[in-house]
C-alpha positions in Angstrom: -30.2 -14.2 46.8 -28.0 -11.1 45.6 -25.1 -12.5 47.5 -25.6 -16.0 46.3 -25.4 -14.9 43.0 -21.9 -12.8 43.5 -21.0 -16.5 45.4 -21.5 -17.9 42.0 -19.6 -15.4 40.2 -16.3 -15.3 42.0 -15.7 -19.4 42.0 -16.6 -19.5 39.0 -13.6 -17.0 38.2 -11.3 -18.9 40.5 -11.6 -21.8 37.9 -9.4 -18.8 35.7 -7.3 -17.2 38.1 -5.7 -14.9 35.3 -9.1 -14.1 34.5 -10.0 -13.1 38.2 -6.8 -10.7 38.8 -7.3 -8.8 35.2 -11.1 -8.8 35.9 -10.8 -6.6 39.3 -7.6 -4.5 37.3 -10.2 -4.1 34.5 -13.0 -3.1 37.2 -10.6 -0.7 38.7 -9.4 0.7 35.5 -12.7 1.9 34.5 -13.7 3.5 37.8 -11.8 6.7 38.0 -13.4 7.0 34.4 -17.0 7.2 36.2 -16.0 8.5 39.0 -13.2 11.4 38.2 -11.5 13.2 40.5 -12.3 16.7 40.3 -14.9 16.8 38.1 -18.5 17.6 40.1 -20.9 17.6 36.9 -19.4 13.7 35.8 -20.2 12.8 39.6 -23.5 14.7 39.8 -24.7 12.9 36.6 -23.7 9.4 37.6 -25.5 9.8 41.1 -28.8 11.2 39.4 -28.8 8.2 37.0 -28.5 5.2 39.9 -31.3 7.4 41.7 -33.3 7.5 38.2 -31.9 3.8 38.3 -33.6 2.3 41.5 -36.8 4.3 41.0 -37.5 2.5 37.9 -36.7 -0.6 39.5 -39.3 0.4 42.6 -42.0 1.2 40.1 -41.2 -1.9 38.3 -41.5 -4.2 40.5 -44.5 -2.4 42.4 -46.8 -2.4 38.9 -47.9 -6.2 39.3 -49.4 -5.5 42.2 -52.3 -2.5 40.3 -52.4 -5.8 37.7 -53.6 -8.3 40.2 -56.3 -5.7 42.1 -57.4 -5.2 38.9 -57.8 -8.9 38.1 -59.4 -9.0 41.8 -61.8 -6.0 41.7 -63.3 -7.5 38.3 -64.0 -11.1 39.3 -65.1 -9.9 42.7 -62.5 -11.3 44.6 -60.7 -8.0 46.0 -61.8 -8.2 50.0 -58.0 -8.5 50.8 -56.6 -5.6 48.6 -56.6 -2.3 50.1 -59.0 0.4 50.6 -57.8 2.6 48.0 -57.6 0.5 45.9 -61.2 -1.0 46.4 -62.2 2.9 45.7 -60.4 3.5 42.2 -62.0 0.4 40.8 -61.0 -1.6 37.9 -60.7 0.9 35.5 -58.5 3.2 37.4 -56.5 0.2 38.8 -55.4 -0.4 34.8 -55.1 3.1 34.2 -52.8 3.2 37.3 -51.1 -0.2 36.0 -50.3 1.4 32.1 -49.0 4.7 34.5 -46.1 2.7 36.1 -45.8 0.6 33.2 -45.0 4.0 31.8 -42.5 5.5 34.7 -41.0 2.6 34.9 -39.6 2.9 31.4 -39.6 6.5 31.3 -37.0 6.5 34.1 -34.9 4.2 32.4 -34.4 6.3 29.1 -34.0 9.4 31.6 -31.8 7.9 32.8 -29.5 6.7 29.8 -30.0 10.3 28.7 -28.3 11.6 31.8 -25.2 8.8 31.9 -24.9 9.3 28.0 -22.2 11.9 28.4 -20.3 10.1 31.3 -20.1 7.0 29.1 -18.5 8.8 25.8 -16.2 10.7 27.9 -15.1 7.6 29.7 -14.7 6.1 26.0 -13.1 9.3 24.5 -10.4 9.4 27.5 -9.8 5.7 27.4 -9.1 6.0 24.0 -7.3 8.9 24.1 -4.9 7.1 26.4 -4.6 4.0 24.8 -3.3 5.9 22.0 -1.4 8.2 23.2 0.6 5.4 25.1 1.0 3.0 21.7 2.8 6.4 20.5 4.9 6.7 23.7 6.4 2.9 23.0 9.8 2.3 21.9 10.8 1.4 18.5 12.1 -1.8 19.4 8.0 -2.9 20.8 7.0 -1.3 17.6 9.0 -3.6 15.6 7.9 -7.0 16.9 4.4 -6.4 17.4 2.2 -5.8 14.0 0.1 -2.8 13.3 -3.2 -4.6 12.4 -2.5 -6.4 15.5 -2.4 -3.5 17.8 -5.8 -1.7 16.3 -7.8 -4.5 16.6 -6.5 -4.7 20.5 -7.2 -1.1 20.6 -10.8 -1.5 18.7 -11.9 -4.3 20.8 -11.0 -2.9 23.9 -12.6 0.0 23.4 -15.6 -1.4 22.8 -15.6 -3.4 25.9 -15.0 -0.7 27.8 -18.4 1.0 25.6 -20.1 -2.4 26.5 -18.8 -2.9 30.4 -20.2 1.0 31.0 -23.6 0.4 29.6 -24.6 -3.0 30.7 -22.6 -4.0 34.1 -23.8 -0.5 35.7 -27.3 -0.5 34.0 -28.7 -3.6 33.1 -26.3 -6.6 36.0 -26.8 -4.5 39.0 -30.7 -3.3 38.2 -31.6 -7.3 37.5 -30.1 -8.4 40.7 -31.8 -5.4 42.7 -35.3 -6.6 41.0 -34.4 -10.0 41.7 -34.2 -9.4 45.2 -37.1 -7.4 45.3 -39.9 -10.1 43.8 -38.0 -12.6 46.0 -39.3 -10.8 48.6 -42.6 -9.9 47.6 -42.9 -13.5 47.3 -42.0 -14.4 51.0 -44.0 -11.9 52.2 -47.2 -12.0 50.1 -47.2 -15.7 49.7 -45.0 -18.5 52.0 -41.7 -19.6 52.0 -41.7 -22.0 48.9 -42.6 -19.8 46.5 -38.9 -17.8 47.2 -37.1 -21.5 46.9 -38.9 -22.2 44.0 -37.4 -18.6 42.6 -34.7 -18.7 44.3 -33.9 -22.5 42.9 -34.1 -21.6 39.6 -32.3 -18.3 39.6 -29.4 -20.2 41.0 -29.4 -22.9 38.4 -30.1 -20.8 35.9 -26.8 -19.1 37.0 -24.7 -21.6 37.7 -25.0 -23.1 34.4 -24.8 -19.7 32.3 -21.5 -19.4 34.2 -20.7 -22.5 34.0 -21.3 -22.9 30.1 -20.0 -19.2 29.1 -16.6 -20.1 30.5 -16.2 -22.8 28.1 -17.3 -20.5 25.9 -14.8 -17.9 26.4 -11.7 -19.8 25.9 -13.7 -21.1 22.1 -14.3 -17.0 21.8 -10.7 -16.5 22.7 -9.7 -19.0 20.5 -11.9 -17.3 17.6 -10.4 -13.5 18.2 -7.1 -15.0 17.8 -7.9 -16.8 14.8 -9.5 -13.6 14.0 -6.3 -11.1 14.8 -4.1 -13.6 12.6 -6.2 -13.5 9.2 -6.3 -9.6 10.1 -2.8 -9.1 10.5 -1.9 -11.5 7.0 -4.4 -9.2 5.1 -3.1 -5.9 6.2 0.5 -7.5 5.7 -0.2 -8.3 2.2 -2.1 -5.2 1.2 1.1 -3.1 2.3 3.5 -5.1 0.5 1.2 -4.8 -2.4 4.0 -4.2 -5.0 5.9 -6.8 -3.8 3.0 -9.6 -4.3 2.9 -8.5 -7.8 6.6 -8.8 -8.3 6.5 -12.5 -7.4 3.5 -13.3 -9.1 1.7 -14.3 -5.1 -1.6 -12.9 -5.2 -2.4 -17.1 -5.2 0.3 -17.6 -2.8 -1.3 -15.1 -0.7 -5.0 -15.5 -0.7 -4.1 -19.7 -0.1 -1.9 -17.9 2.9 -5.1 -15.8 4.2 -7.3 -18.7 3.3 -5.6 -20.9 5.6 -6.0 -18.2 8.3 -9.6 -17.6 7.8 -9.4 -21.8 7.7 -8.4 -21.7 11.5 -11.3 -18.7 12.1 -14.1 -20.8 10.2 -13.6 -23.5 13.0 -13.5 -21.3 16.2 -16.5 -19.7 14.9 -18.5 -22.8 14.1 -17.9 -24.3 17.4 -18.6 -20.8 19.2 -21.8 -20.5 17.4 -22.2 -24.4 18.2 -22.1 -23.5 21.9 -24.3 -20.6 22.2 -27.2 -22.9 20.9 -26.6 -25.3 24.4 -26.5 -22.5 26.0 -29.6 -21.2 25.2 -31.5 -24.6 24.9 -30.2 -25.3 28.3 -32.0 -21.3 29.5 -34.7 -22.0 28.2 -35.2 -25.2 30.2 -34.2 -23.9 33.8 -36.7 -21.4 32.9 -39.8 -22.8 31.4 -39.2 -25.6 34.4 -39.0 -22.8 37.0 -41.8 -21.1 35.4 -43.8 -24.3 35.6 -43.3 -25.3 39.0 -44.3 -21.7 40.6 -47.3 -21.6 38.6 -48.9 -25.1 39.7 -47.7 -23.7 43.1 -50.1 -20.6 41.9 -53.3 -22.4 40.4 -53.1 -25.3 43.4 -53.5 -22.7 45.7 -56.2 -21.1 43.6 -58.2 -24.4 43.8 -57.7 -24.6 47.0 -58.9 -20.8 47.7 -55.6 -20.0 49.5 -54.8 -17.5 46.5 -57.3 -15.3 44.3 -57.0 -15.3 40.7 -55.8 -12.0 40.7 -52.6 -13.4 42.9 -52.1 -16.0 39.9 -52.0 -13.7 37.6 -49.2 -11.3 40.3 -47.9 -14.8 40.4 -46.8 -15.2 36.3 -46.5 -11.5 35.6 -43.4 -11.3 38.1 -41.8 -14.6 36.9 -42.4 -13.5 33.6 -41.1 -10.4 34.7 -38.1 -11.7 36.4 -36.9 -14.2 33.1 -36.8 -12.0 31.0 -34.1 -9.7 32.5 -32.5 -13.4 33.0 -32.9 -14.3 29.2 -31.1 -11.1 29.2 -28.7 -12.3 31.8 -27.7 -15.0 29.6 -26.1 -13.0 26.7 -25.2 -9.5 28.5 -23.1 -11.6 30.8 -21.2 -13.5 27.7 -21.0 -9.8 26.0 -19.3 -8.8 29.7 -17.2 -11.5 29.8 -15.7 -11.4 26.5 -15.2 -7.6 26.8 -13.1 -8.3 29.9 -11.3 -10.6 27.6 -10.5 -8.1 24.9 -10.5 -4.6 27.6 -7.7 -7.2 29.7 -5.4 -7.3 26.1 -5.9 -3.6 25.9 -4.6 -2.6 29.4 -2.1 -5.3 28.6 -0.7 -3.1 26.0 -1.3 0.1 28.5 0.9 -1.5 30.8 4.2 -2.0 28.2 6.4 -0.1 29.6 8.0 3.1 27.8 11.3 1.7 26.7 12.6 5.3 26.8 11.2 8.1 29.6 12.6 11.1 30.8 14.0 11.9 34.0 11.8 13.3 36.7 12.1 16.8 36.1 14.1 16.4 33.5 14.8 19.9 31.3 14.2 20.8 27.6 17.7 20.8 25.7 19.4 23.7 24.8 20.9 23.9 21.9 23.4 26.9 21.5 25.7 25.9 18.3 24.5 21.8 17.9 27.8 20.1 18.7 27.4 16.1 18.7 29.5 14.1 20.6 29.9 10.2 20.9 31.4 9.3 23.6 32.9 5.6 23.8 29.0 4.4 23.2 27.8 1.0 23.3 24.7 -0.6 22.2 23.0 -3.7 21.5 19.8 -4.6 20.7 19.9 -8.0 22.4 22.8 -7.7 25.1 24.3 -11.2 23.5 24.8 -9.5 20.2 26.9 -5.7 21.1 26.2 -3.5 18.0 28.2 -0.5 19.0 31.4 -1.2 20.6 33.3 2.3 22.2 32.2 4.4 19.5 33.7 8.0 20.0 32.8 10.9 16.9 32.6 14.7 17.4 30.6 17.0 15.0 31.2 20.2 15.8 28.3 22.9 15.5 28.5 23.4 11.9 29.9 20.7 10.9 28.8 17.8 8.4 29.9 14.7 9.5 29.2 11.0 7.2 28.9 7.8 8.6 30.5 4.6 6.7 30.7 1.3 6.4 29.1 -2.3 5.1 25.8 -3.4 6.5 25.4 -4.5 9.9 28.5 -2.3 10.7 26.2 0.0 13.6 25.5 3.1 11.0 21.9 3.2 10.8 22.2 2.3 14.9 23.9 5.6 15.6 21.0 7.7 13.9 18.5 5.8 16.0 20.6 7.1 19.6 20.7 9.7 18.2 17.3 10.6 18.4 17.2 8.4 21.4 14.6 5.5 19.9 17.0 4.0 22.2 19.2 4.8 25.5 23.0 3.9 24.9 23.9 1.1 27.6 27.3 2.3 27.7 29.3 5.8 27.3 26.4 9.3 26.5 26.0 11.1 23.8 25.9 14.9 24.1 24.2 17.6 22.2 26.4 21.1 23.3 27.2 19.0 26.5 23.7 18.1 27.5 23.5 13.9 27.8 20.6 13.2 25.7 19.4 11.1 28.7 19.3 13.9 30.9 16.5 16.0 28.4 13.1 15.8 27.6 12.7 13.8 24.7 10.3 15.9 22.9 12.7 19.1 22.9 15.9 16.6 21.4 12.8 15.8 19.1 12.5 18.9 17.7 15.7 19.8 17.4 16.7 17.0 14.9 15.4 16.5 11.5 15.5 13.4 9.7 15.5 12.7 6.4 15.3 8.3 6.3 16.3 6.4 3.2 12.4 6.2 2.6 10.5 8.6 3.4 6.9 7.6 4.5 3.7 10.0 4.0 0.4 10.3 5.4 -2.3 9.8 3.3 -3.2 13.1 2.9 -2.6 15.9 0.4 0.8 17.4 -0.7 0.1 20.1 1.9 -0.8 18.3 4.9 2.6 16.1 4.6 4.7 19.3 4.0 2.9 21.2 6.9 3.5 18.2 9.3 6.8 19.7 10.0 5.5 22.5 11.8 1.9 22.9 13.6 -0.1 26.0 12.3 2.5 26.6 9.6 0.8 28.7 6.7 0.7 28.3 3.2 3.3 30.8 2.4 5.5 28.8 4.7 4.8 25.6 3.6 5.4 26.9 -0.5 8.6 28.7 0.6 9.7 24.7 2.3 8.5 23.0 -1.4 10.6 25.9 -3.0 13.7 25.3 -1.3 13.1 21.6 -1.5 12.9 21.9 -5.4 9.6 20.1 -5.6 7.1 23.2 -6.1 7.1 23.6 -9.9 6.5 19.7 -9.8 3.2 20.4 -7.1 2.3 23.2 -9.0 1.9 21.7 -12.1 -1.0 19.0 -10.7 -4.4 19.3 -11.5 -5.0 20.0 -7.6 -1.2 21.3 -6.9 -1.0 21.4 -3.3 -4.2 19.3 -2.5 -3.1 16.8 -4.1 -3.8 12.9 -2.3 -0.4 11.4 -2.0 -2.1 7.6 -0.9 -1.6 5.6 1.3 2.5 5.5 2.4 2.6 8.1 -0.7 2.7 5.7 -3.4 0.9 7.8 -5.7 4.6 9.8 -5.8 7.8 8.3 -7.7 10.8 7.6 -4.7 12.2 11.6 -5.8 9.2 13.1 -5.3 8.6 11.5 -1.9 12.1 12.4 -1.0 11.7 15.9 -1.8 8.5 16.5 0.3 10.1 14.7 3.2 13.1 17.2 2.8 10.7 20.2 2.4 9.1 19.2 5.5 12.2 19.0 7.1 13.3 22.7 6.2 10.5 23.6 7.6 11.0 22.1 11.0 13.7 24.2 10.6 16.0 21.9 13.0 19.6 23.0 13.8 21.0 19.5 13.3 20.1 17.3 10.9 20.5 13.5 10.6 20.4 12.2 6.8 20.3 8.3 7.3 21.2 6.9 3.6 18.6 9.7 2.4 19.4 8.8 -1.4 20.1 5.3 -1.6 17.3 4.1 -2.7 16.7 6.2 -5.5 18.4 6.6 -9.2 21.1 8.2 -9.7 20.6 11.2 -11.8 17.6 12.0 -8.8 20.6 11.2 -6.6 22.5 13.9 -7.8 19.3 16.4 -7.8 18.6 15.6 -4.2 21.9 16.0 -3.1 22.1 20.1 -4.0 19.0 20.0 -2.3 20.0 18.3 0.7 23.6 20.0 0.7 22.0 23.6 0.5 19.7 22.3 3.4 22.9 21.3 5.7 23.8 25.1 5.6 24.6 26.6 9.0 23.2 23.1 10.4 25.4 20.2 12.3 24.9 17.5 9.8 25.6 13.6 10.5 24.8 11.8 7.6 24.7 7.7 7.2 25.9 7.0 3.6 25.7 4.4 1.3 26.8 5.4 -1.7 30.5 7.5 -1.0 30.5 9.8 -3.4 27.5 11.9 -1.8 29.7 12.5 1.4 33.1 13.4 -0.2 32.4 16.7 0.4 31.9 16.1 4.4 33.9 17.6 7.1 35.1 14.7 8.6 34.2 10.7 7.2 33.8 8.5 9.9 34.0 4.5 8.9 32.8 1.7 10.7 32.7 -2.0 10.9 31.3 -4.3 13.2 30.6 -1.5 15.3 34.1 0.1 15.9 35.8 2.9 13.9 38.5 1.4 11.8 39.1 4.6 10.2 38.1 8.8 10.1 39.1 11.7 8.1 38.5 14.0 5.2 38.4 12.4 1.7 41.5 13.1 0.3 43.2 11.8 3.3 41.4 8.4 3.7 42.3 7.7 0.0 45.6 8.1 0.7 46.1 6.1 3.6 45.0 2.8 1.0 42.5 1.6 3.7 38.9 0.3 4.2 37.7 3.4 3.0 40.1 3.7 0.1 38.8 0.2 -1.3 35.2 0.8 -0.5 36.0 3.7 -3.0 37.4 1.9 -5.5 34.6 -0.8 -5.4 32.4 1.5 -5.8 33.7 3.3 -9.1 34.3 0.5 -10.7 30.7 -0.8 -10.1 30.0 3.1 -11.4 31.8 2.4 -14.2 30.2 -0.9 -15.2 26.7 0.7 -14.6 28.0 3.1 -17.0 29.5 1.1 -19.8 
């Protein structure tokens, strides 16, 4: 019967042949978490809870049997029950019955007691994993996919995982074990029709669970999706909070998230729609299979074939036997949804790291922090080049600007630079090490960035400072605010460094996010430093205050900074200026403006939009 049940299973799957190939990936995902490899107290506890597992299963099914001598030693009918049981009587035939009654639960919470820890360290690693590999993505999958998107994968698939753990090991296999074992009793206690009455309706019952909780799952599907959408607006509008304001959308937006939750109301009504079938159709396979063994039961009562305390064995094992299948029912469309949603997580565990080091690749070594381009080329889609031969040197020490309108490849060279992204033509070399030829995490901390918008955690003043360095004390992290001109500011809050910045630090103006950005930059302490348009977005006088701080910052580091505004890079060693991803010009200052070039009217643009400001 077990084995026409699997039968069942698997052609039901077939139907979904996707389904059936991320179903065994799924399976085989999870088992290393049960089963890990070198770790003798997880393997000790899972075998001690499928021990604790069967035993309450054997008692289980065994405890009808002290029921129906009972039933038989009080109506006088117990000549064919056995001698012991003939000498504990009645009364300690139901004391025995309310024993195993007893065990037979008892073993079951001993045994979620002992598999407790397996399954939350399953979940914790899982987790762990799935997280640590969303971080490990490239920029460029970070960018397409959207953030609400990806917890809700994560959330859901964790919980699957929670819910695949729990029921498929303790609650499937321990109902198809029973199953088999009152099929059994019945062939062997009573004839042959009794286990094709059972076995007739276990099959149907089965079947059409299956067959019904497929359709199901694609309306389920269908829902989550519907689900992730309306998720994904909310979270999309809640960020760009400011700007719904600015355009006077909050209407625009709730009609937008309406629509979404539109699509959602439908998936859901049918879903729900669906489960009632389902269970009106149980409940009928049931009660009919119930039914049938029964007046199988009191026909051969009548006919003295059967004593009453076998009728009674008789509907205390079906009933015993639908319940778990009630159960069946909705554990297996909790199983098969969690496939769903634990398939989409593994999904995203199986994105490929854009960027990975070479095997045995080595950590950088910086000795002075020369930067060189050399003839690099990029695109981001390989129809559209970005970079086309691109060839700058920054000498250790050095402070080197980048130029040029938008779309020209500046903001492009930061990201290589920090290798979001590998260069598909030409290297670029840090003191002669290709970056490609490092471990990413050492290039990591070597560089500091300061972006045109800085973006904190939400978290206090200190946490965002400290985030530049691990363990770094509070003398460290007020010496970084001090040189980032921004502790008098801190210090002069009600809760000075404890201060809760909110979410993305809103709660700080654009200068005052800048400035902890830079103090957690100084104390990275980072020998080069990449500034991409670091003050652009902000006024000018708090321009001109950053600046000093980001110029006094620059000391004794190789600087490459990506400029906007000219006039905060005239100072810079050499000016490097670039349009549709080629250098059209490079120099100092003085000697760009007198070539009369690109650079030259850039410049003069520029003051005379000063000017304007100005007048």
């Amino acid at each position: 019967m077990r084995r026409g049940g699997g039968q069942r299973t698997v052609s039901n799957a077939r139907h979904d042949p996707k389904f059936a190939g991320s179903e065994l990936r799924t399976i085989k995902r999870v088992v290393p978490y049960l089963w890990p490899e070198g770790d003798s107290g997880v393997k000790f506890r899972v075998v001690i809870a499928l021990l604790l597992l069967v035993g309450a299963k054997l008692i289980s099914v065994i405890t009808p049997l002290f029921y129906k001598a009972a039933v038989d030693s009080l109506t006088g009918e117990a000549s064919d029950s056995a001698a012991w049981m003939l000498a504990v009587g009645a009364v300690g035939l139901t004391v025995a019955y309310g024993m195993a009654r007893f065990l037979s639960v008892g073993f079951q919470q001993l045994r979620d007691w002992v598999f407790a820890s397996v399954a939350q360290r399953a979940l914790r690693a899982m987790a762990l994993q799935t997280f640590e590999h969303i971080h490990a993505l490239s920029l460029r999958y970070h960018i397409t996919r959207k953030t609400g998107g990806l917890s809700r994968i994560m959330e859901r698939g964790v919980k699957g995982v929670e819910f695949l753990l729990r029921f498929l090991l303790f609650n499937i296999i321990p109902l198809f074990i029973e199953l088999a074992l009152v099929a059994g009793i019945f062939f062997f206690l009573f004839d042959v029709w009794y286990l094709a009455a059972v076995v007739a309706t276990i099959a149907i019952y089965i079947r059409f669970t299956f067959a019904v909780t497929e359709w199901r799952v694609k309306l389920r599907k269908q829902m989550n999706d519907q689900d992730t959408d309306a998720n994904q607006k909310a979270i999309d509008s809640l960020l760009n909070f400011e700007t719904v304001k600015y355009f006077g959308a909050e209407k625009r937006e709730a009609a937008r998230y309406d629509q979404a939750m539109a699509g959602y109301e439908v998936a859901a009504t049918k879903t729900s729609q669906s489960l009632a079938f389902l269970n009106a159709g149980q409940s009928f396979i049931i009660t009919a299979g119930l039914a049938a063994v029964m007046i199988m039961a009191a026909i051969g009562v009548q006919n003295g074939d059967l004593s009453t305390g076998d009728f009674v064995m008789v509907n205390a094992y079906m009933i015993q036997i639908t319940m778990p299948l009630n159960f069946l029912g909705s554990v297996y469309r909790e199983i098969r949804q969690a496939l769903v949603d634990m398939a989409e997580m593994f999904d995203l565990l199986e994105q490929p790291a854009e960027v990975t080091d070479k095997p045995g690749a080595p950590d950088i070594d910086i000795k002075g922090g020369k930067v060189e381009l050399d003839a690099v080329e990029f695109g981001y889609d390989p129809a559209r080049p970005i970079l086309q031969g691109v060839t700058v040197t920054a000498e250790a020490g050095e402070t080197v600007a980048i130029v040029g309108p938008s779309g020209s490849g500046k903001s492009t060279i930061g990201r290589l630079l920090f290798r979001f992204y590998d260069v598909t033509g030409g290297a670029i070399r840090i003191d002669g090490q290709d970056l490609r030829d490092v471990t990413a995490e050492s290039l990591h901390k070597a560089i500091g960035v300061v972006p045109q918008d800085t973006v904190l955690f939400n978290d206090t003043i200190r946490y965002n400072i400290a985030y530049g360095k691990e363990g770094a004390s509070f003398a460290e992290i007020e010496a970084a605010a001090k040189a980032a001109k921004i502790h008098d500011f801190v210090a002069s809050l009600p809760d000075g460094y404890d201060t809760t910045v909110g979410e993305r630090g809103l709660k700080l103006s654009g200068g005052e996010k800048q400035r902890v950005g830079i103090a957690r930059t100084l104390l990275k302490n980072p020998p080069i430093l990449l500034l991409d348009e670091a003050t652009s977005a902000l006024d000018t006088e708090t321009e001109r205050d950053i600046q000093q701080s980001l110029r006094e910052m620059g000391v004794g580091r190789t600087v490459i900074t990506i400029a906007h505004r000219l006039s905060t890079i005239a100072d810079a060693d050499k000016i490097i200026v670039l349009e549709k991803g080629e250098i059209t010009e490079f120099g100092r200052h003085d000697e760009l403006l007198s070539r009369n070039g690109k650079y030259a009217a850039m410049w003069a643009r520029q003051a005379a939009e000063e000017d304007e400001d100005a007048a």
